[in-house]
N, C-alpha and C positions, 0 to 999 in steps of 0.2 A: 765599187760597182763595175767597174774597167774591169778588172781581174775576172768576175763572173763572165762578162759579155765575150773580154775575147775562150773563156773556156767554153762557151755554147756555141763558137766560131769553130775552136777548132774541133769540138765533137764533131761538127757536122758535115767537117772536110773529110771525114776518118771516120763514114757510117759503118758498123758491123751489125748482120744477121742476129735475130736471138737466140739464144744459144751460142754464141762465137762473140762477144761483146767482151772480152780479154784483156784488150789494149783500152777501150773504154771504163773498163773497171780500175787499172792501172792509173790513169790519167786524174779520173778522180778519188783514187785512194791518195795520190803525189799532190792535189790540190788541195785537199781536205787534212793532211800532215800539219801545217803549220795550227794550224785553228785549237788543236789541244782535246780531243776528242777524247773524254774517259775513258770509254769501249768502243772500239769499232768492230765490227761483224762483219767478215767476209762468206760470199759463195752463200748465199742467200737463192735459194730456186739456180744456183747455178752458181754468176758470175755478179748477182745483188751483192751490193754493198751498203749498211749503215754503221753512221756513227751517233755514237749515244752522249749529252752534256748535260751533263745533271749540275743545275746550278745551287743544287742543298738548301731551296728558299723552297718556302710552301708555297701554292699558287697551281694551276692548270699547266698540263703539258700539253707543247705541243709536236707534229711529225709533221716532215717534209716528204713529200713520196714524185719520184720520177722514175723512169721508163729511161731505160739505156738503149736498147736496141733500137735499130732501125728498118723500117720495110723498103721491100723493093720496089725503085720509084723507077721508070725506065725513061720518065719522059725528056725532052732533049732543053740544056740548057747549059751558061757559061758561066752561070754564080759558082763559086768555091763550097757553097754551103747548099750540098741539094740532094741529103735524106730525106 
């Protein structure tokens, strides 16, 4: 769970625009590498990324869906994390 926590730390040092979310796509295509992903899908609406795990057992699938970009937040602060 570490490993997730610091990757949503450092998405959020490193917000990019939608449309310009580049390095964000990068970060979690290099995160998602070890895990063994059947198919991954890039440039989905752009700079979307999924990966697909088919575990060949019958049963319900299911999908994870997040949002990469970030909006512009102007207000003033000192957290490292502040999309």
């Amino acid at each position: 769970m570490d490993e997730f926590i610091n990757l949503r730390r450092k998405l959020h040092t490193g917000p990019e625009l939608s449309g310009a979310e580049h390095q964000t796509a990068r970060r979690i295509a290099t995160f998602f590498q070890p895990f063994g992903a059947d198919q991954a899908v890039a440039d989905l609406g752009g700079n979307g990324i999924a990966f697909l795990f088919d575990s060949r057992q019958p049963g319900p699938s299911i999908l994870f869906r997040c949002e990469l970009d970030a909006i512009p937040v102007h207000g003033q602060t000192e957290l490292a994390q502040r999309s």
